[in-house]
C-alpha positions in Angstrom: 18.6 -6.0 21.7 15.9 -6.9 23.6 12.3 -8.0 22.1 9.4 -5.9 23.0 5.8 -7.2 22.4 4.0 -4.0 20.9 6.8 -4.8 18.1 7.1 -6.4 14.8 9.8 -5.9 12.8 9.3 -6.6 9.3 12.2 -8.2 8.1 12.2 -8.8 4.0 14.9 -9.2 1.8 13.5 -6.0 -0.2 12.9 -4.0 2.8 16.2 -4.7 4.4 17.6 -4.1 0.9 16.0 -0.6 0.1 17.0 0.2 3.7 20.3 0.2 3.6 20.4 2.4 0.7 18.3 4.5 1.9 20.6 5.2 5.2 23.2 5.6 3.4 24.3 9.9 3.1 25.3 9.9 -0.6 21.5 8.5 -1.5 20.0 12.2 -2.9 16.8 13.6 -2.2 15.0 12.2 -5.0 15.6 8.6 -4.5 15.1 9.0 -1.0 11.8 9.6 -1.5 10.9 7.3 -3.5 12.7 4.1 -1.3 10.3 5.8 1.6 7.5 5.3 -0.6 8.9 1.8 -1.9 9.6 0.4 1.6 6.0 2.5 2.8 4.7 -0.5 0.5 6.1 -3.4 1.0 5.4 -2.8 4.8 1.7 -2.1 4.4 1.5 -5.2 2.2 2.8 -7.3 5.1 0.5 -5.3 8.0 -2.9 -5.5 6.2 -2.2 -9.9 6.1 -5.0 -10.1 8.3 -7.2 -7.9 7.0 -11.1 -9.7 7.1 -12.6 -10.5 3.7 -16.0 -10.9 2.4 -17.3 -12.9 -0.1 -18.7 -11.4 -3.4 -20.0 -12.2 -6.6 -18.3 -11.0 -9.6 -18.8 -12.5 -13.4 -15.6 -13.4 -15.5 -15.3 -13.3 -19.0 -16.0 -17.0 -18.6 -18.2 -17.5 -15.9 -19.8 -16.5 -12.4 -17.9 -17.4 -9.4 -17.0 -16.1 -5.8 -14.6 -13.8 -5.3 -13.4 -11.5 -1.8 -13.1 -8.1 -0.8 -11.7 -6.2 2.3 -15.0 -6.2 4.7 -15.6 -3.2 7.0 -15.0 0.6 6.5 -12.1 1.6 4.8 -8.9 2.1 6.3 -7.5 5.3 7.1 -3.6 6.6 6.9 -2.5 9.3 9.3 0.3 10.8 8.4 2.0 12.8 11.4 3.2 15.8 9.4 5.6 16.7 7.7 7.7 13.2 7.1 5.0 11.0 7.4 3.9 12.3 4.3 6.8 10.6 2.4 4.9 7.0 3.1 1.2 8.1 2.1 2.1 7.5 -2.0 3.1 4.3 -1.3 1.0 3.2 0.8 -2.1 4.5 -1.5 -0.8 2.7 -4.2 -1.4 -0.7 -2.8 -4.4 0.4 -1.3 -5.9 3.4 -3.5 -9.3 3.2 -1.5 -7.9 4.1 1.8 -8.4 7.9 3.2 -6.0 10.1 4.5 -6.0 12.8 7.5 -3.0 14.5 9.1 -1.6 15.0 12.5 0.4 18.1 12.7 3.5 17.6 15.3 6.8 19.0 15.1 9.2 18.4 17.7 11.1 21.1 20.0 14.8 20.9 19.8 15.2 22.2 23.3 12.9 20.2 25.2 12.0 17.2 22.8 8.5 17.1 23.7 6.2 16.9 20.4 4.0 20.5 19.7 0.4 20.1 18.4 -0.4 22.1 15.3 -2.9 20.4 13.2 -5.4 17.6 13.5 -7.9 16.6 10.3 -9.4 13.1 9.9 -12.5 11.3 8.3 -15.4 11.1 10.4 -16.7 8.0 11.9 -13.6 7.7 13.2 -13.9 4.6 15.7 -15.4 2.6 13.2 -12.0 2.9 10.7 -9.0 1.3 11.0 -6.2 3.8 11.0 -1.9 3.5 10.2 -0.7 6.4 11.9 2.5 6.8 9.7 6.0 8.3 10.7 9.5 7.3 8.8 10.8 7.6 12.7 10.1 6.2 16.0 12.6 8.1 17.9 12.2 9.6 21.8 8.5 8.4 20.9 6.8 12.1 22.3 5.0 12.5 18.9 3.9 9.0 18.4 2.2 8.5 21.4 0.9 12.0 21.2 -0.9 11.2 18.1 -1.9 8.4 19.5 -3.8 10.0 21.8 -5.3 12.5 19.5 -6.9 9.4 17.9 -8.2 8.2 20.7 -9.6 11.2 22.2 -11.9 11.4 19.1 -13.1 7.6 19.5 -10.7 5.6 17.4 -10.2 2.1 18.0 -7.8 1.0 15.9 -4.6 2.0 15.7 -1.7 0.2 13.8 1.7 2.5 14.2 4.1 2.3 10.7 7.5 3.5 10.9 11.0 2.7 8.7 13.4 2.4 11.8 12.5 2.5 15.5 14.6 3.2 18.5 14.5 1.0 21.9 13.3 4.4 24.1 10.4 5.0 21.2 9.0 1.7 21.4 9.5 1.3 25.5 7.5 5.0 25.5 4.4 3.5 23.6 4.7 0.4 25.0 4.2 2.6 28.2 1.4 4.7 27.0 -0.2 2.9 23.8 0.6 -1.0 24.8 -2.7 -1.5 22.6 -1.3 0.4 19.1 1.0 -2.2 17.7 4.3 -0.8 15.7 5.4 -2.5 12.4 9.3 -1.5 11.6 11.6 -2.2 9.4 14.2 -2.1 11.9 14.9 -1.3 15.1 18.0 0.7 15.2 20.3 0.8 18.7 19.9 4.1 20.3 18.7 7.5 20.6 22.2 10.0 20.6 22.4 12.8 22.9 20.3 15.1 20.5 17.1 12.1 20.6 18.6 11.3 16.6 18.6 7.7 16.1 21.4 5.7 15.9 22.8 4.6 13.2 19.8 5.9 12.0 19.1 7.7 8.4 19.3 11.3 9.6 16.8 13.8 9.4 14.2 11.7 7.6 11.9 15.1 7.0 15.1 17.1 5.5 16.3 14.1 3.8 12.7 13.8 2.0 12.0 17.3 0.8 15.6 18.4 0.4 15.8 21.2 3.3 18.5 21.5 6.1 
């Protein structure tokens, strides 16, 4: 498995942990969700490390002293609909301040290019920093697409979060979007003749909110 460098791969103990149960069939629809929105977490914990501060005042019980908050505009998560809703809870626990729009993609099964239905997200957008959020990184089509639906309304940062990424996903952005930087927790080792990651978790949207 090659290294790509639009890649990190965020490899806790945790992560790796709630991974494997969450790949595994017999996991139901319940705890699925909630290990998307566990693992969601831990992941944004490690992306937002370099985050800039600025200093504040603040009073103790005790005393006066300086303290630090997150400097800039808030950030902004971007689900692409409908699984990338499953990491938003998560997410906005760690960071309740954030804001959230949604991309509206679905992919077509015959030609497995990504469709455009809906687009909604906070204005002033190029002065946010956005996590466009997907479970799955798979042919890459509706990544990059909402990539560029970012950027065409002035967005400058983009980071890209997804649970398990596939080799042709990551070589696709790294081939349109070598700027948006993707945080996994694992890169899997192929796309299957149906663009289903392998070994994958399955349908991560189905899988989520319990439909076939």
């Amino acid at each position: 498995m090659r290294n790509y460098p639009n890649l990190s791969t965020l490899d806790h103990p945790l992560i790796r942990h709630k991974l494997t149960v969450l790949r595994d069939k017999r996991t139901p629809t319940k705890d699925f969700r909630d290990l998307v929105a566990e693992i969601a977490m831990l992941m944004a914990y490690e992306v937002t490390s370099d985050l800039p501060t600025e200093p504040v005042d603040i009073e103790t019980p005790l005393e006066r002293m300086e303290g630090a908050t997150v400097a800039g505009k808030k950030l902004t998560l971007v689900p692409i609909l409908r699984a990338g809703l499953g990491m938003v809870d998560g997410i906005l626990r760690l960071i309740p301040s954030a804001r959230v729009g949604h991309i509206g993609l679905y992919r077509d099964h015959d030609t497995l290019k990504p469709v455009s239905y809906y687009f909604k997200a906070p204005s002033a957008r190029e002065q946010r920093d956005f996590f466009l959020l997907d479970p799955m990184l798979a042919t890459g089509g509706s990544a990059a697409d909402a990539c560029t639906t970012l950027k065409n309304v002035g967005a400058r940062s983009i980071r890209f979060l997804c649970i398990v990424a596939s080799p042709e996903g990551v070589e696709k952005m790294l081939a349109e979007h070598p700027d948006v930087p993707i945080y996994a927790a694992a890169l899997d080792r192929q796309l299957n003749e149906h663009g289903y990651i392998l070994p994958g978790l399955g349908d991560a949207g189905d899988r989520l909110f319990g439909t076939r």
